[in-house]
C-alpha positions in Angstrom: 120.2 101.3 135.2 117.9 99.2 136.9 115.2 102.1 136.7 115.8 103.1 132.9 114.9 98.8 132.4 111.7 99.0 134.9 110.9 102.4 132.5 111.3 100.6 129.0 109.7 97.5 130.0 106.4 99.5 131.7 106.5 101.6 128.5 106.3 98.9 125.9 103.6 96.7 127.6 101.7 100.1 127.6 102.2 100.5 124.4 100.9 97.6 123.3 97.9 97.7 125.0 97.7 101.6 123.4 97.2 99.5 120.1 94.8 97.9 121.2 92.7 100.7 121.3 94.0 102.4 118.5 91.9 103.0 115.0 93.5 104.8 113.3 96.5 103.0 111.2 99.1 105.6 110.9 98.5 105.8 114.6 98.9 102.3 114.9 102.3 102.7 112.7 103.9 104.9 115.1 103.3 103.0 118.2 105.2 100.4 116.7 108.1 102.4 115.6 108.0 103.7 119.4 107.8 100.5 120.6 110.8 99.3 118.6 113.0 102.1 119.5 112.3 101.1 123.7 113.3 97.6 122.9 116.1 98.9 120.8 117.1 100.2 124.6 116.6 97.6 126.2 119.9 95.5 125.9 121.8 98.4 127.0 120.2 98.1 130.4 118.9 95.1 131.2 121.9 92.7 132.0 124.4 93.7 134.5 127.5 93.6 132.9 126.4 96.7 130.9 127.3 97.9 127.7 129.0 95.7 125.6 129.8 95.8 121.9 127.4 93.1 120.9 124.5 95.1 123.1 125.6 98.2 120.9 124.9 96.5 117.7 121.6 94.3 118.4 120.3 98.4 119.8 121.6 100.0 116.5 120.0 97.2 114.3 116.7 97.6 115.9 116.6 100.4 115.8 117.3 100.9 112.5 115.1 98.1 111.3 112.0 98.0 114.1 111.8 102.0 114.7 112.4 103.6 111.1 112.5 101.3 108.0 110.2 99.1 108.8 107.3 101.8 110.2 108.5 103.6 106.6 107.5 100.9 104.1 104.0 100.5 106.7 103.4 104.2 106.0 104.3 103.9 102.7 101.4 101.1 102.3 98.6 102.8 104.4 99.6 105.7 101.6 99.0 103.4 99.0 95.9 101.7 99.7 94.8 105.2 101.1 92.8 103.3 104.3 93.4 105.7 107.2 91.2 103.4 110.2 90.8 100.3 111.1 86.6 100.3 110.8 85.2 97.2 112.0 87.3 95.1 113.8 86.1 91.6 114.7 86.6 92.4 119.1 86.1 96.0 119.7 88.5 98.2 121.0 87.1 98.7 124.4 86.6 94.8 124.7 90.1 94.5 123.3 91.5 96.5 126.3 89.8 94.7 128.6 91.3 91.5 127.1 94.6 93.2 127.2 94.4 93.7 130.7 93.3 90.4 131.7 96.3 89.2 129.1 98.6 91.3 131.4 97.4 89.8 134.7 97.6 86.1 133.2 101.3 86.8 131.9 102.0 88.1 135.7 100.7 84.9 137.4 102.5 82.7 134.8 105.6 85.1 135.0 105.7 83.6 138.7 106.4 80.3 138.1 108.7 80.5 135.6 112.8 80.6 136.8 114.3 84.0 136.3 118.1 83.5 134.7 120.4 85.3 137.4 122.4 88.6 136.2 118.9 90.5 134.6 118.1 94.2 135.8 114.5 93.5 135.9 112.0 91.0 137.3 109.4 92.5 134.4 111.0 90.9 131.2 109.2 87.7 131.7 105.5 89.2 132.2 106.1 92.0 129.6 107.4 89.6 127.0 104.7 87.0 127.2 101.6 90.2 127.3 103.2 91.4 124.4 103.2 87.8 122.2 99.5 87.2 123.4 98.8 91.1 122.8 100.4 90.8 119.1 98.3 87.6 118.8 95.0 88.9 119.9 95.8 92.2 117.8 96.5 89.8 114.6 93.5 87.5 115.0 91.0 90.6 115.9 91.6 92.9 113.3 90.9 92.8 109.6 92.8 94.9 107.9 95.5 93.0 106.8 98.3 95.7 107.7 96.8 95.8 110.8 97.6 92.1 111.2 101.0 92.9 110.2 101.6 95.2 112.7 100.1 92.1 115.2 102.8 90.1 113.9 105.6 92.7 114.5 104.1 93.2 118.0 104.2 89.4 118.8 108.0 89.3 117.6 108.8 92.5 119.7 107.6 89.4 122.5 109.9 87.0 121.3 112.5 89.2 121.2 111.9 90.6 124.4 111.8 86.9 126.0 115.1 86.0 124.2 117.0 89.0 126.6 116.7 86.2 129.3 119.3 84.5 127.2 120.8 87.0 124.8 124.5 86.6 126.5 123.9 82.7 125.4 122.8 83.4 121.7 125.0 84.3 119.0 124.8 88.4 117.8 124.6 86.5 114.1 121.5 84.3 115.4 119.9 87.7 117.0 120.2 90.0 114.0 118.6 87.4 111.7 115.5 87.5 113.1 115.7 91.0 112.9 116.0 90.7 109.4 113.5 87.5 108.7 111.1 90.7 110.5 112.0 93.1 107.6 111.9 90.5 104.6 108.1 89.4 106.2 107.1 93.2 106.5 108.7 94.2 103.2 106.8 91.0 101.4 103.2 91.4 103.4 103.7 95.3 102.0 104.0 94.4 98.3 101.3 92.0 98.5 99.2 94.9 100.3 99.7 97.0 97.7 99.0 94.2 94.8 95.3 93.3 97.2 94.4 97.0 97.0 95.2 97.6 93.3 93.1 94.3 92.2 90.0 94.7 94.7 88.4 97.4 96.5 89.2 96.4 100.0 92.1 95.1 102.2 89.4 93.4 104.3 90.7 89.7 104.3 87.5 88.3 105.4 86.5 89.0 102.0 89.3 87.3 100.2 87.4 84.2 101.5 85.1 84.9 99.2 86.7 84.6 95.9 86.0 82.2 93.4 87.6 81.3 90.4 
């Protein structure tokens, strides 16, 4: 058990630093979806008392949500607005990996000095949750395409959600599959207004929305 949690944790942190290196937005798309089906796994494993039936249905609603509706109404808006790659991002993408790594040391050192609750699997929650907020971050405030900065967001709440494990036998099931679902109203809203941005103007590049004028 302890293993399978060292495995999902590793494997989402290096996913996120995959799209951080990642142009193409369908790519992009899917590491997400992969992303949300690890963390879907992730409160199976990660507290010692095992499976429980509230651990059942926080994995079955991420799943469902994170790792196949909410990658299908992405995929459904990168179909739309027919922009395959992310083209000129403000921080390149080898620069971004760089950042991602020094993100990934900085969340380590912090990681240390915070208190671990007692009863977790893994020692790696902490670090991997805070990399993956400042990794959604830096991927939201680097990129321009604005579903590109959607999937920045979704990455930075796959952080919060991974740093609210530490707690998750303290926190109501009804509190933790509502910000699941504040995650697909936010995606589902940013992809109709996607859709409206590429069907008035020529480009999704929200640097240029700055300059309209009425």
């Amino acid at each position: 058990m302890e293993q399978t949690a060292q495995f999902l944790l590793v494997g989402t942190l290096f996913l996120s630093l995959a799209l951080l290196g990642t142009a193409s937005l369908s790519g992009c798309v899917g590491l997400v979806a992969l992303q949300g089906y690890l963390l879907a796994l992730l409160p199976l494993f990660i507290h010692r008392e095992g499976l429980t039936a509230r651990a059942l249905l926080i994995a079955a609603g991420m799943a469902g949500l994170k790792g196949w509706l909410v990658p299908r109404v992405l995929l459904h808006a990168i179909r739309e607005v027919r922009i395959r790659r992310e083209v000129e991002p403000l921080v390149g993408y080898i620069p971004s990996l760089l950042i991602g790594g020094a993100i990934t040391v900085v969340a380590f050192v912090l990681a240390g000095r915070l208190p671990i609750p007692p009863g977790l699997r893994s020692g790696l929650l902490v670090p991997v949750s805070l990399a993956t907020m400042m990794m959604g971050l830096l991927l939201t405030v680097s990129r321009l395409k604005a579903l590109t900065q959607v999937l920045g967001y979704l990455v930075f709440e796959n952080g919060i959600f991974l740093f609210g494990l530490l707690v998750s036998r303290d926190m109501p099931w009804l509190l933790e599959m509502g910000v699941l679902l504040d995650v697909f109203v936010a995606v589902f809203v940013m992809g109709i207004v996607i859709q409206q941005i590429s069907r008035e103007f020529d480009s999704i590049h929200t640097d240029r929305l700055t300059q309209l004028k009425e």
